[in-house]
C-alpha positions in Angstrom: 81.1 55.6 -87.9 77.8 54.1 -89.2 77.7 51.6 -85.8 77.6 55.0 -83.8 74.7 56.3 -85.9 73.0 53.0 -85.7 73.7 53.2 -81.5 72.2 56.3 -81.4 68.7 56.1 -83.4 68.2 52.6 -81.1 68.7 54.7 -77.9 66.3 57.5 -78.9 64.1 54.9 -80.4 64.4 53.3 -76.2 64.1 56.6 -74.8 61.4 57.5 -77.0 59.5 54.6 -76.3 59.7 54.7 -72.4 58.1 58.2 -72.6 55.4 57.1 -74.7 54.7 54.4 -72.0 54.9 56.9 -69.2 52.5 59.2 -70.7 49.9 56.9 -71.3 46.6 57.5 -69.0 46.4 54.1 -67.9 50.3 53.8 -66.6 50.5 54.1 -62.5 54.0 54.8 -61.7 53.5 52.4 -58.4 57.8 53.0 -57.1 57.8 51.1 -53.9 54.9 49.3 -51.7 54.6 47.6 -48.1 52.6 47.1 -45.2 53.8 48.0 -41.8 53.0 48.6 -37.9 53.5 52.4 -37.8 54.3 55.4 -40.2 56.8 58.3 -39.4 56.5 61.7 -38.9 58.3 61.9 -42.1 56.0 59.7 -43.7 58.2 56.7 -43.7 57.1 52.8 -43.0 58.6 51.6 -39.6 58.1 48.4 -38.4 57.8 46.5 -41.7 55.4 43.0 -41.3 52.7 41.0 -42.9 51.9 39.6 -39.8 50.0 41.0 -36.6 48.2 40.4 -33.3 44.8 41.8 -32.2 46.9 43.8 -29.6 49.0 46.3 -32.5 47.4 49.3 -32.9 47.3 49.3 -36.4 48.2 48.0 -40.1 49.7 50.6 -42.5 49.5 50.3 -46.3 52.1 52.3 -47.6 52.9 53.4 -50.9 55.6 55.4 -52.9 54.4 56.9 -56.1 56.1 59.0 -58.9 54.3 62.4 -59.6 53.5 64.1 -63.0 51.6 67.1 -63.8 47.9 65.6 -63.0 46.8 65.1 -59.6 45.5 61.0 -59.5 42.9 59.5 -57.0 44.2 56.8 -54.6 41.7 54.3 -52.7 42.8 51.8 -50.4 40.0 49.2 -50.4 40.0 46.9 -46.8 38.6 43.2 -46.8 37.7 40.9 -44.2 39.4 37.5 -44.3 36.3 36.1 -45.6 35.9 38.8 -48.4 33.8 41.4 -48.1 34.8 45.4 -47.8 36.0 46.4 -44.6 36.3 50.1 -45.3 37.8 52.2 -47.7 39.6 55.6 -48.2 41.3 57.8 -50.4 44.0 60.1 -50.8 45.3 61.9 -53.4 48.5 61.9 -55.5 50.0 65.5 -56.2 51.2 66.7 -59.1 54.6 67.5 -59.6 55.7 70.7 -58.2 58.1 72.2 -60.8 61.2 71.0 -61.8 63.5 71.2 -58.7 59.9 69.4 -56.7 60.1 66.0 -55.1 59.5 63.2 -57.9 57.8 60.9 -55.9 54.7 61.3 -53.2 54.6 59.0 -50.0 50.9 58.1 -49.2 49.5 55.6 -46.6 46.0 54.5 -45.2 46.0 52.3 -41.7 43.5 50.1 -41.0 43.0 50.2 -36.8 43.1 46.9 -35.0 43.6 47.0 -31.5 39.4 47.6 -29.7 37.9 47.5 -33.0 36.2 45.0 -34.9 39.2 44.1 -36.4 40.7 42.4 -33.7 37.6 40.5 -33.2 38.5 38.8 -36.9 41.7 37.3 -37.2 42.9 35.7 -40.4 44.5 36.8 -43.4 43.1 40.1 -44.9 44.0 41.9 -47.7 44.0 45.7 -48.9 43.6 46.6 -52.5 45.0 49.6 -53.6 43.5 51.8 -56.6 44.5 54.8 -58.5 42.2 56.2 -60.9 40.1 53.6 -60.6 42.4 50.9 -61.6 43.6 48.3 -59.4 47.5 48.3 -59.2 48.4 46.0 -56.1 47.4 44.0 -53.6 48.6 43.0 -50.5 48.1 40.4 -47.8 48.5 40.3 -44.0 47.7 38.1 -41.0 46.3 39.4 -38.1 46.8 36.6 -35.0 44.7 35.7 -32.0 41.5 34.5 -30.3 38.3 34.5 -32.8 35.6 36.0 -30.9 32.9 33.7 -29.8 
C-alpha cells in the first residue's frame, strides 16, 4: 500500500514540476520547426528543403508554437551568407482561445528569392527566429546558382 502512496507523491511531484517549467516567462513552447518552398492555404509547410535555386520563389520559415494565455512577439531575423541582416519581421503568437481553442498557433515569414537581391547572393543563409526577445532557433539553408558579377 505504501509503494502506491510513494507512486503517487513522485507523479505529482513530476507533474508539478513540468508546470512550474511551463509557467516560467522565459520558457518558449517552440512544438515543431522547418523551412520550406511554399505554405498552404491552411497554413501548412509544403515542399520541405534546406536547399534552393535563385529561380524558387521563395524560402518559408515555419514554425508551430503552443499557446497560453499571453499574446508573445515573434521575429524572424534574415542574414546574408556573409552575416549581416537581411530583413526582419514579426508576427505575433495568440493567446489561447478558451478551453475547447486550438493549443498550438502555425506562424511563418518567407524570405523572397526569385528577382530580388536574394538571388543575386547564393550561399548558405540563415534565419534566426525570436520570441520575446529571446532567440530560440536557428536555421540554415542554401540557396544555389550563378554569383552576380
Amino acid at each position: 500500500m505504501s509503494w502506491r502512496i510513494l507512486a503517487l507523491v513522485v507523479l505529482a511531484l513530476l507533474l508539478i514540476g513540468g508546470m512550474g517549467q511551463a509557467s516560467h516567462p522565459m520558457f518558449i513552447p517552440l512544438s515543431e520547426h522547418t523551412i520550406a518552398k511554399e505554405i498552404s492555404e491552411n497554413g501548412m509547410p509544403l515542399y520541405r528543403t534546406t536547399t534552393f535555386t535563385v529561380d524558387d520563389e521563395q524560402a518559408a520559415s515555419w514554425l508551430l508554437m503552443w499557446r497560453d494565455a499571453k499574446v508573445h512577439t515573434v521575429e524572424w531575423r534574415w542574414y546574408y551568407p556573409e552575416g549581416r541582416t537581411y530583413a526582419r519581421t514579426f508576427s505575433n503568437i495568440p493567446p489561447i482561445d478558451g478551453f475547447t481553442g486550438m493549443w498550438a498557433a502555425p506562424l511563418w515569414s518567407c524570405l523572397k528569392i526569385k528577382g530580388t537581391d536574394v538571388a543575386r547572393l547564393p550561399g548558405t543563409w540563415k534565419v534566426d527566429v525570436i520570441v520575446d526577445y529571446r532567440k530560440v532557433h536557428t536555421d540554415y539553408f542554401t540557396i544555389n546558382g550563378r554569383q552576380a558579377c
